[in-house]
mmCIF file of the N, C-alpha and C atoms, coordinates in Angstrom:
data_MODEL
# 
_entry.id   MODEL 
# 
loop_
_atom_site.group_PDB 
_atom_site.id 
_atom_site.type_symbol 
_atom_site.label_atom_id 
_atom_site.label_alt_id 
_atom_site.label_comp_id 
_atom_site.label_asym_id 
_atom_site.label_entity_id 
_atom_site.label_seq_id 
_atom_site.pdbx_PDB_ins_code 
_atom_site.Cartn_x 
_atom_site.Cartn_y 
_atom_site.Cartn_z 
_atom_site.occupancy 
_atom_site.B_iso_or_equiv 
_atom_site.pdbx_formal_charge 
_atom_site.auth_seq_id 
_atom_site.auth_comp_id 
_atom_site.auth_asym_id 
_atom_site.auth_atom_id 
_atom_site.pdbx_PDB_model_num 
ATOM 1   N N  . UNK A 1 1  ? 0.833  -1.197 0.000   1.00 0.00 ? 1  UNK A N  1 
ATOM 2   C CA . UNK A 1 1  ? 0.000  0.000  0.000   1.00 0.00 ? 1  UNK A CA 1 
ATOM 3   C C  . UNK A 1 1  ? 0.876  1.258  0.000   1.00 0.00 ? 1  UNK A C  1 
ATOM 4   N N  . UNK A 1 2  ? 1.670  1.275  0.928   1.00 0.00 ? 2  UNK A N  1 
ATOM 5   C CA . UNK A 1 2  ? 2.570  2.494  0.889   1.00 0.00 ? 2  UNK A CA 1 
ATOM 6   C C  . UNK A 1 2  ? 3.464  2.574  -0.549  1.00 0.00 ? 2  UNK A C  1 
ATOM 7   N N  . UNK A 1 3  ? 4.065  1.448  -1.215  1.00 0.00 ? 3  UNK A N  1 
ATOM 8   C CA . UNK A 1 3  ? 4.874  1.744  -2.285  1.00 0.00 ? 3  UNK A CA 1 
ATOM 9   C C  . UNK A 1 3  ? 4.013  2.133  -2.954  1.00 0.00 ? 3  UNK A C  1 
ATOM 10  N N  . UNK A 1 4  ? 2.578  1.657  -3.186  1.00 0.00 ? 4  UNK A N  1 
ATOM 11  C CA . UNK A 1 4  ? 1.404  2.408  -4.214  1.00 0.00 ? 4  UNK A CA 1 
ATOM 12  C C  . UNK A 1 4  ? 1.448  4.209  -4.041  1.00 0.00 ? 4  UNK A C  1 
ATOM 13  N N  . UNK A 1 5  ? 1.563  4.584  -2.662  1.00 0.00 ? 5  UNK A N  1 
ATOM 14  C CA . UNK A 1 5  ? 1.493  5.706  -2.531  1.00 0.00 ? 5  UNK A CA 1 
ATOM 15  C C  . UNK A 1 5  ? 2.756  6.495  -3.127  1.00 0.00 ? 5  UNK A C  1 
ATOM 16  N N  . UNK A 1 6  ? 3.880  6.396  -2.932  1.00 0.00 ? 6  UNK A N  1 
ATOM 17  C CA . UNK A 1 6  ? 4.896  6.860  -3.263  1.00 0.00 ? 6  UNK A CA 1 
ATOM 18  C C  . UNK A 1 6  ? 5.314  6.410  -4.850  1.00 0.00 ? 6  UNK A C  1 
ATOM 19  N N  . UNK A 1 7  ? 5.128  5.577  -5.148  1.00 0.00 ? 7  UNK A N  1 
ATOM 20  C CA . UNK A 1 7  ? 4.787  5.627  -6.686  1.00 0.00 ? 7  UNK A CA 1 
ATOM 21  C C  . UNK A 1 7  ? 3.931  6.438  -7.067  1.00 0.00 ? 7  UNK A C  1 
ATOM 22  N N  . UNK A 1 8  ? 2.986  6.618  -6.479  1.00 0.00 ? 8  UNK A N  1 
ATOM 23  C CA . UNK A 1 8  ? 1.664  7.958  -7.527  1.00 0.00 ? 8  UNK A CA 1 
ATOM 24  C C  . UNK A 1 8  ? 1.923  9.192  -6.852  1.00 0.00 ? 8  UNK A C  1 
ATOM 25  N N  . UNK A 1 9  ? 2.939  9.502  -5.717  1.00 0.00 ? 9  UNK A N  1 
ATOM 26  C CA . UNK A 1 9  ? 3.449  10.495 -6.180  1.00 0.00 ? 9  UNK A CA 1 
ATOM 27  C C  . UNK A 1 9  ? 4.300  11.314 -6.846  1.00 0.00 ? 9  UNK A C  1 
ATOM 28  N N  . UNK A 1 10 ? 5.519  9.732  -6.847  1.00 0.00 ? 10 UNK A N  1 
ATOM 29  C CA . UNK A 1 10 ? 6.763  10.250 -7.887  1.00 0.00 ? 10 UNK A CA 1 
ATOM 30  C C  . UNK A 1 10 ? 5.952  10.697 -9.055  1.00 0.00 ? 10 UNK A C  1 
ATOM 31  N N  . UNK A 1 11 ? 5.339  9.984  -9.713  1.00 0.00 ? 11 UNK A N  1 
ATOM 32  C CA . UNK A 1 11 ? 4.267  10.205 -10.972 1.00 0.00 ? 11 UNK A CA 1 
ATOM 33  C C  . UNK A 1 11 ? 3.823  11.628 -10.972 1.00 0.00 ? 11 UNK A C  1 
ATOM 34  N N  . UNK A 1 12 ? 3.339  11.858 -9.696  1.00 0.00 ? 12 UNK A N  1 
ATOM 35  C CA . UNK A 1 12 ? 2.315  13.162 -9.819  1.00 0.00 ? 12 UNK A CA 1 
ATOM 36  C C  . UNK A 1 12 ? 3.468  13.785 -9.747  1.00 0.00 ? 12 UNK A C  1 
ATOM 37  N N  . UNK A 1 13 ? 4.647  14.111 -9.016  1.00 0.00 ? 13 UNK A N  1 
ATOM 38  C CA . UNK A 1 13 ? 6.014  15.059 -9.017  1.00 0.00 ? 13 UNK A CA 1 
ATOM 39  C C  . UNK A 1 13 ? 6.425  15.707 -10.635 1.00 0.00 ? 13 UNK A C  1 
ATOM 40  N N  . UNK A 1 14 ? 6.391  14.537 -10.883 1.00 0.00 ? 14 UNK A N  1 
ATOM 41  C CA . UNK A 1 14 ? 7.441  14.103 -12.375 1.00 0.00 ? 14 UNK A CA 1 
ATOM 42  C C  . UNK A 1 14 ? 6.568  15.496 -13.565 1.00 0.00 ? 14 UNK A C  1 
ATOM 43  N N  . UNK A 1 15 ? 5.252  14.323 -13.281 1.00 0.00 ? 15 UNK A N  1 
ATOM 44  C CA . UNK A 1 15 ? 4.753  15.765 -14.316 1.00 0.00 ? 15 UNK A CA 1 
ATOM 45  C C  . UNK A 1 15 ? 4.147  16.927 -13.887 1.00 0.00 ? 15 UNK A C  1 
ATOM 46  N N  . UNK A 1 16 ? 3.887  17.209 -12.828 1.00 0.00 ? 16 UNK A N  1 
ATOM 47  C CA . UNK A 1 16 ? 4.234  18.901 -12.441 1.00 0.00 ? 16 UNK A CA 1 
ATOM 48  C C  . UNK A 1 16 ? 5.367  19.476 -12.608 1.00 0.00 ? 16 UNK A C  1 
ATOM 49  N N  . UNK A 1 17 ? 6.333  18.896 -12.512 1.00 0.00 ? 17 UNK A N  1 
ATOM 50  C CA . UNK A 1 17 ? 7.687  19.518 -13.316 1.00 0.00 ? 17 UNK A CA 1 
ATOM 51  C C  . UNK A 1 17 ? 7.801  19.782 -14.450 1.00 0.00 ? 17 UNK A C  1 
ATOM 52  N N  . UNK A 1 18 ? 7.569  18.277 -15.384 1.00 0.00 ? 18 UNK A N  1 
ATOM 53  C CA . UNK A 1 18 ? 7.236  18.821 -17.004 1.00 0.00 ? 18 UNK A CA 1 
ATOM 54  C C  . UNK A 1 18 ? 6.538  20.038 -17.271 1.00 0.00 ? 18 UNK A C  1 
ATOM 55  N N  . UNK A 1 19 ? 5.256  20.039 -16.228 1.00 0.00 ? 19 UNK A N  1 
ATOM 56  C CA . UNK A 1 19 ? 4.541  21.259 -17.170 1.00 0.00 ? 19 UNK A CA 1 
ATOM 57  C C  . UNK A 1 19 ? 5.213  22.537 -16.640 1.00 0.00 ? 19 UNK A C  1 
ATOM 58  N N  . UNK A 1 20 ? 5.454  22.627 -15.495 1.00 0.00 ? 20 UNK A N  1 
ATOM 59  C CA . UNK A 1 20 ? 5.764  23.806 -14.886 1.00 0.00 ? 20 UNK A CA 1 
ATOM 60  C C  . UNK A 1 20 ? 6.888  24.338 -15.924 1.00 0.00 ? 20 UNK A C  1 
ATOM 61  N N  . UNK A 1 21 ? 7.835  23.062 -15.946 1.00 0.00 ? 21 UNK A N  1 
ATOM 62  C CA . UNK A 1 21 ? 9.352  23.643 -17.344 1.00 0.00 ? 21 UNK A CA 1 
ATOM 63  C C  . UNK A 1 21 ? 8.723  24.120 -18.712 1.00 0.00 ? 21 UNK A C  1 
ATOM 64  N N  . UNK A 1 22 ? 7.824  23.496 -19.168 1.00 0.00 ? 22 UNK A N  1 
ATOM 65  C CA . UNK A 1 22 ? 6.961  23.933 -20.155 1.00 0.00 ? 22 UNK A CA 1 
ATOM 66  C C  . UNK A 1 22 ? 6.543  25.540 -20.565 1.00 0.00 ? 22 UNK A C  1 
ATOM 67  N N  . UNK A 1 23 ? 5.434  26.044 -19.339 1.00 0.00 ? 23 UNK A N  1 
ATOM 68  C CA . UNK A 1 23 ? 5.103  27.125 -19.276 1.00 0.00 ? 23 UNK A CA 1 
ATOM 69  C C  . UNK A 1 23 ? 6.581  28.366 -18.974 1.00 0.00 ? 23 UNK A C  1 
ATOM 70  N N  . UNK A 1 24 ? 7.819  27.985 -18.774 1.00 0.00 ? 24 UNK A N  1 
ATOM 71  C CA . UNK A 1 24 ? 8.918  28.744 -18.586 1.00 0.00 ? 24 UNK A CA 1 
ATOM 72  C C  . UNK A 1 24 ? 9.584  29.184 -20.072 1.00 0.00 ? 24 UNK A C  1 
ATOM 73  N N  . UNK A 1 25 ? 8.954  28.737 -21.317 1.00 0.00 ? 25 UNK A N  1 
ATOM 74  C CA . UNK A 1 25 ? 9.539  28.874 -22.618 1.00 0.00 ? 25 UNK A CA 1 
ATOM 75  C C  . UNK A 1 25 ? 8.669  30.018 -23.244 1.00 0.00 ? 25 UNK A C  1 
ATOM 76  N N  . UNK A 1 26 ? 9.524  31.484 -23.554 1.00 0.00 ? 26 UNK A N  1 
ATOM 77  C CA . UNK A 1 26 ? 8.595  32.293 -24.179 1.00 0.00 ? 26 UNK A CA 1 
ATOM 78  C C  . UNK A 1 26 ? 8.559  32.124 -25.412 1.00 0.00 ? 26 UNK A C  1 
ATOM 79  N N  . UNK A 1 27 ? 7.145  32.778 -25.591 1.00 0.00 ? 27 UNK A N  1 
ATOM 80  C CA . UNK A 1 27 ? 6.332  32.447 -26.864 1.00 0.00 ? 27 UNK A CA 1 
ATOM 81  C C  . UNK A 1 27 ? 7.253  32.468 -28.153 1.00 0.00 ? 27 UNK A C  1 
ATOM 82  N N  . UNK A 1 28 ? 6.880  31.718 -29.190 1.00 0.00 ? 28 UNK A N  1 
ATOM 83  C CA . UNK A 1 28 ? 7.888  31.548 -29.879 1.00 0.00 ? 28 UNK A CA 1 
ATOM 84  C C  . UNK A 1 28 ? 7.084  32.952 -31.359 1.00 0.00 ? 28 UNK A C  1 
ATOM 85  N N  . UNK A 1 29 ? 8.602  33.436 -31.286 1.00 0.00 ? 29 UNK A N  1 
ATOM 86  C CA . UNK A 1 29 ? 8.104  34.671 -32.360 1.00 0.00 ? 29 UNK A CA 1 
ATOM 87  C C  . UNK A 1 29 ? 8.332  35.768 -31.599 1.00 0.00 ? 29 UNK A C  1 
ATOM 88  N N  . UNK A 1 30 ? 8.651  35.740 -30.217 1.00 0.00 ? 30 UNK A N  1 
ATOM 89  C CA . UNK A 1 30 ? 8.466  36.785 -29.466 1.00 0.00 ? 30 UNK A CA 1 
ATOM 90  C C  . UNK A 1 30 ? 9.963  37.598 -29.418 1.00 0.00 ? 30 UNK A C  1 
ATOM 91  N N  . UNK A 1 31 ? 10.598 38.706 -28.624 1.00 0.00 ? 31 UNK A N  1 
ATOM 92  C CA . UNK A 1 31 ? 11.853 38.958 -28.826 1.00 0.00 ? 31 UNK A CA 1 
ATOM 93  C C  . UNK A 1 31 ? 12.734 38.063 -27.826 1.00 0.00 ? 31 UNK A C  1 
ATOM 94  N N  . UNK A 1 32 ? 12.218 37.532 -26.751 1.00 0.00 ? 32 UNK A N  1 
ATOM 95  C CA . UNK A 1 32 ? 12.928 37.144 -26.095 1.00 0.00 ? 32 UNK A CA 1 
ATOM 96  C C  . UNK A 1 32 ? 13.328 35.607 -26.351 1.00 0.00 ? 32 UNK A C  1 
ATOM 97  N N  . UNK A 1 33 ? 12.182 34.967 -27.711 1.00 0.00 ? 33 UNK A N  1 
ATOM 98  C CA . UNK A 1 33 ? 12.366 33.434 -28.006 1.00 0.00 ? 33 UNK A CA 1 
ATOM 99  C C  . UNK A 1 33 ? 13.563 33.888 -29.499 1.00 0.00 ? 33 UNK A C  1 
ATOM 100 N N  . UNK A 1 34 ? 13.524 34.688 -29.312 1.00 0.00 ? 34 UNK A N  1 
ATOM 101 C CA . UNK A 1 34 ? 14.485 35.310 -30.841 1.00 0.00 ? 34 UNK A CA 1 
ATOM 102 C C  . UNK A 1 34 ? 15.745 35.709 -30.305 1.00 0.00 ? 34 UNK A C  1 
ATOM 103 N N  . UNK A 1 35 ? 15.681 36.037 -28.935 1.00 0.00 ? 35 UNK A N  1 
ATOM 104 C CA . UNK A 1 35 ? 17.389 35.817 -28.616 1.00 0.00 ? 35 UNK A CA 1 
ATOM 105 C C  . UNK A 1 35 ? 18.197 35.127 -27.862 1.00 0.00 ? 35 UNK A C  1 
ATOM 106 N N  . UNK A 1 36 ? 16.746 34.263 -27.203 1.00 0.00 ? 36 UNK A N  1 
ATOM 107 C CA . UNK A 1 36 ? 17.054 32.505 -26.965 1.00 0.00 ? 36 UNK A CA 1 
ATOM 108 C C  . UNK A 1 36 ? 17.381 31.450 -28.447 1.00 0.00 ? 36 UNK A C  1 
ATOM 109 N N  . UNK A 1 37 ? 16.649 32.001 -29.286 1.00 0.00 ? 37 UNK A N  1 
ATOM 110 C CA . UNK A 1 37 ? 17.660 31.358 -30.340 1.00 0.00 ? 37 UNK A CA 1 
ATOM 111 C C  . UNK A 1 37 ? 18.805 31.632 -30.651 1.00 0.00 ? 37 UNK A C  1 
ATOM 112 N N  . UNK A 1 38 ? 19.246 32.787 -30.758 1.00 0.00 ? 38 UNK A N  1 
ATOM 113 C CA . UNK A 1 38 ? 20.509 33.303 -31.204 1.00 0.00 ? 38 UNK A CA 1 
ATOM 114 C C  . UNK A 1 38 ? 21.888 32.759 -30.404 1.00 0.00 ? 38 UNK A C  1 
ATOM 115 N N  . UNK A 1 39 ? 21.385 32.603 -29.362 1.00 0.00 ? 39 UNK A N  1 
ATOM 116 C CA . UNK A 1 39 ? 22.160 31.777 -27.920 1.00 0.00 ? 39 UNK A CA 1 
ATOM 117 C C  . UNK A 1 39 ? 22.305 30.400 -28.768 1.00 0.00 ? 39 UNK A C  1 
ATOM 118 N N  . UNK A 1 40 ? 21.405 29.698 -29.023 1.00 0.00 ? 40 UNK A N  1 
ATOM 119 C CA . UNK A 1 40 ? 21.501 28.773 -29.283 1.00 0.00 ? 40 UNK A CA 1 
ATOM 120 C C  . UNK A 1 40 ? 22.337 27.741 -30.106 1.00 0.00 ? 40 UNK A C  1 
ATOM 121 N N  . UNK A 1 41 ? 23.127 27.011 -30.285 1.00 0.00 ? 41 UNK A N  1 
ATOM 122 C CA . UNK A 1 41 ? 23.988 26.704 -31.312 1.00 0.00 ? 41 UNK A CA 1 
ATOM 123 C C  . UNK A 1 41 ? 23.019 25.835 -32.651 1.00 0.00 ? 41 UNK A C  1 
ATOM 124 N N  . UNK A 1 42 ? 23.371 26.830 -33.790 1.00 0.00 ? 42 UNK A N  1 
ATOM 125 C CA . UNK A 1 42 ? 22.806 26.323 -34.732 1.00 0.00 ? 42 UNK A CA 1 
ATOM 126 C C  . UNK A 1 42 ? 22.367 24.899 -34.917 1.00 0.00 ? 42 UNK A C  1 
ATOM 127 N N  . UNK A 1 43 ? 23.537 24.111 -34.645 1.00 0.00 ? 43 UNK A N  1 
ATOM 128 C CA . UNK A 1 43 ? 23.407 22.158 -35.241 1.00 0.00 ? 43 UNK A CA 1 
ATOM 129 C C  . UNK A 1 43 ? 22.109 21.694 -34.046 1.00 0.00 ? 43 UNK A C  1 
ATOM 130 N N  . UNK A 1 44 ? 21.864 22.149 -33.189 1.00 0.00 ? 44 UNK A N  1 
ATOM 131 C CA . UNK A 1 44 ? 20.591 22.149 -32.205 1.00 0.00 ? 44 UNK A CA 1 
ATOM 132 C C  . UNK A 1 44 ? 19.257 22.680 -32.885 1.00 0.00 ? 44 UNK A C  1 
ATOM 133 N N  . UNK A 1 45 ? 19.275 23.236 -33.095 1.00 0.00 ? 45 UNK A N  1 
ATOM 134 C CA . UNK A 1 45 ? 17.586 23.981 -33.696 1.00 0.00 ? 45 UNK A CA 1 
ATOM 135 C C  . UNK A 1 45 ? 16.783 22.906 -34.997 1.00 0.00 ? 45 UNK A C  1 
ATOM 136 N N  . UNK A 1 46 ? 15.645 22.733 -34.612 1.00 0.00 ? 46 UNK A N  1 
ATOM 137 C CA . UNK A 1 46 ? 14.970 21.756 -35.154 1.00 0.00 ? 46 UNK A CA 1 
ATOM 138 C C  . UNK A 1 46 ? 14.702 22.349 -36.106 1.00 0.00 ? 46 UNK A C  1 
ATOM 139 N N  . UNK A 1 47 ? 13.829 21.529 -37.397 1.00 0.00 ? 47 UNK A N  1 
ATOM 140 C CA . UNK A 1 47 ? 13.291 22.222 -38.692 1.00 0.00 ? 47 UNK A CA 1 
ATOM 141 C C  . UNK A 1 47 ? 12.421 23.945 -38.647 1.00 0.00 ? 47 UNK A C  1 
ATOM 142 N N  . UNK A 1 48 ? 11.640 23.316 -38.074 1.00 0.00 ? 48 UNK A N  1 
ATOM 143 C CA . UNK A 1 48 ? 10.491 23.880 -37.013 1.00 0.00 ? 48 UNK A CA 1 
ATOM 144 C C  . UNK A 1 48 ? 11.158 25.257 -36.690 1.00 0.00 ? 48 UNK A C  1 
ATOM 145 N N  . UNK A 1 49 ? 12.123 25.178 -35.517 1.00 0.00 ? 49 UNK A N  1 
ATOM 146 C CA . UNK A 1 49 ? 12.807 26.320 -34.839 1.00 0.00 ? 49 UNK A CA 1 
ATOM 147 C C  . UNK A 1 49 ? 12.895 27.318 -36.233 1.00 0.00 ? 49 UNK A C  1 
ATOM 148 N N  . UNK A 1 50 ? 14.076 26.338 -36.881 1.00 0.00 ? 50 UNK A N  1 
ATOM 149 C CA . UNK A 1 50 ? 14.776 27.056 -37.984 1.00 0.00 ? 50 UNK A CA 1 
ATOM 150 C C  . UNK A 1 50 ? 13.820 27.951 -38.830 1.00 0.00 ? 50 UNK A C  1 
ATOM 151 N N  . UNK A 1 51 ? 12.661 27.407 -39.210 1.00 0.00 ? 51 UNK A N  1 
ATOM 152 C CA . UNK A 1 51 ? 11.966 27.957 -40.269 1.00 0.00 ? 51 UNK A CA 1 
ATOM 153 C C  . UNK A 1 51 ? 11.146 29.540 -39.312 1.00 0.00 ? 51 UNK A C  1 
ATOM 154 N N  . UNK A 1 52 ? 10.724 28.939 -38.087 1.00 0.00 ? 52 UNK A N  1 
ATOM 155 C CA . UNK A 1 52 ? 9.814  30.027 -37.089 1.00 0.00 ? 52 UNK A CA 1 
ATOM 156 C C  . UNK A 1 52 ? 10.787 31.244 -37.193 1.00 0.00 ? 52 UNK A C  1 
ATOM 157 N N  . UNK A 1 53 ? 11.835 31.021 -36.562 1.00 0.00 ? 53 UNK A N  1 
ATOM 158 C CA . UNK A 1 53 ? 13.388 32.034 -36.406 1.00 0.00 ? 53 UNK A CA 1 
ATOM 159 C C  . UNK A 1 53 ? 13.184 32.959 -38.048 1.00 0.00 ? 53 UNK A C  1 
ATOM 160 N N  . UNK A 1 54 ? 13.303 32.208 -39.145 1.00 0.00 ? 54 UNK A N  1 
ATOM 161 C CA . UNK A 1 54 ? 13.666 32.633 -40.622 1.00 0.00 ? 54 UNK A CA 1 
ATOM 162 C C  . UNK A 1 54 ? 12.072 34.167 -40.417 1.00 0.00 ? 54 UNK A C  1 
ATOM 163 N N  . UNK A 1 55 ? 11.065 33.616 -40.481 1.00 0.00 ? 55 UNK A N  1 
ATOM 164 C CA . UNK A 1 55 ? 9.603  33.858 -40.326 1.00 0.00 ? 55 UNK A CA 1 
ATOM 165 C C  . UNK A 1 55 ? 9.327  35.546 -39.130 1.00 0.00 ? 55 UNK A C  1 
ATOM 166 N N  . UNK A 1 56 ? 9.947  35.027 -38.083 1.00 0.00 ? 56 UNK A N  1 
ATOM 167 C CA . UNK A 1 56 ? 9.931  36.127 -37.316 1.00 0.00 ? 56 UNK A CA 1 
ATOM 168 C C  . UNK A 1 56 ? 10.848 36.317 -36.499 1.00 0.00 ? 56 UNK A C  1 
ATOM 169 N N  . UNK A 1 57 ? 12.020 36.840 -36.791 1.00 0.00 ? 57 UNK A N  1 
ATOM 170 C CA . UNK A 1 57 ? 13.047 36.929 -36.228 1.00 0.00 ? 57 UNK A CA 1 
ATOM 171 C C  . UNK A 1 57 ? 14.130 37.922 -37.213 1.00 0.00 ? 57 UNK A C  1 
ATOM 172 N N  . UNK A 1 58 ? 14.011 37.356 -38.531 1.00 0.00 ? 58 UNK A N  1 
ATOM 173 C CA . UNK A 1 58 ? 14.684 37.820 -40.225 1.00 0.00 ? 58 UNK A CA 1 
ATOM 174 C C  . UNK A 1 58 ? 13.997 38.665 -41.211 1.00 0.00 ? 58 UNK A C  1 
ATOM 175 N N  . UNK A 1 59 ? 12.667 38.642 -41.005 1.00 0.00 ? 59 UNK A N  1 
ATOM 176 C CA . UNK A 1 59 ? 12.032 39.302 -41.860 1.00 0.00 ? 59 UNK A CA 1 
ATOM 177 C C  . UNK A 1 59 ? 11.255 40.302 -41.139 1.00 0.00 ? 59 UNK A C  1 
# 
């Protein structure tokens, strides 16, 4: 009974963290996700990133 408990809370821990890290990423397009990219090392940035960055960031 008790390992049941502490298992469903590691669980419940785990993803209140995910989301909480989640909501810490500004909006993408914004100035501050535009110079979190720039930080970023190119060979890292996904298709996605790359094209958003080109979109609103370059033009």
């Amino acid at each position: 009974m008790l390992k049941n408990i502490k298992k469903s809370l590691f669980v419940f821990a785990l993803g209140f963290t995910a989301l909480t890290l989640q909501g810490c990423s500004p909006e993408i397009g914004s100035k501050e996700w535009c110079a979190d990219m720039k930080e970023k090392p190119k060979g890292e940035w996904t298709a996605n990133e790359a094209k958003e960055f080109t979109k609103n960031c370059l033009l």
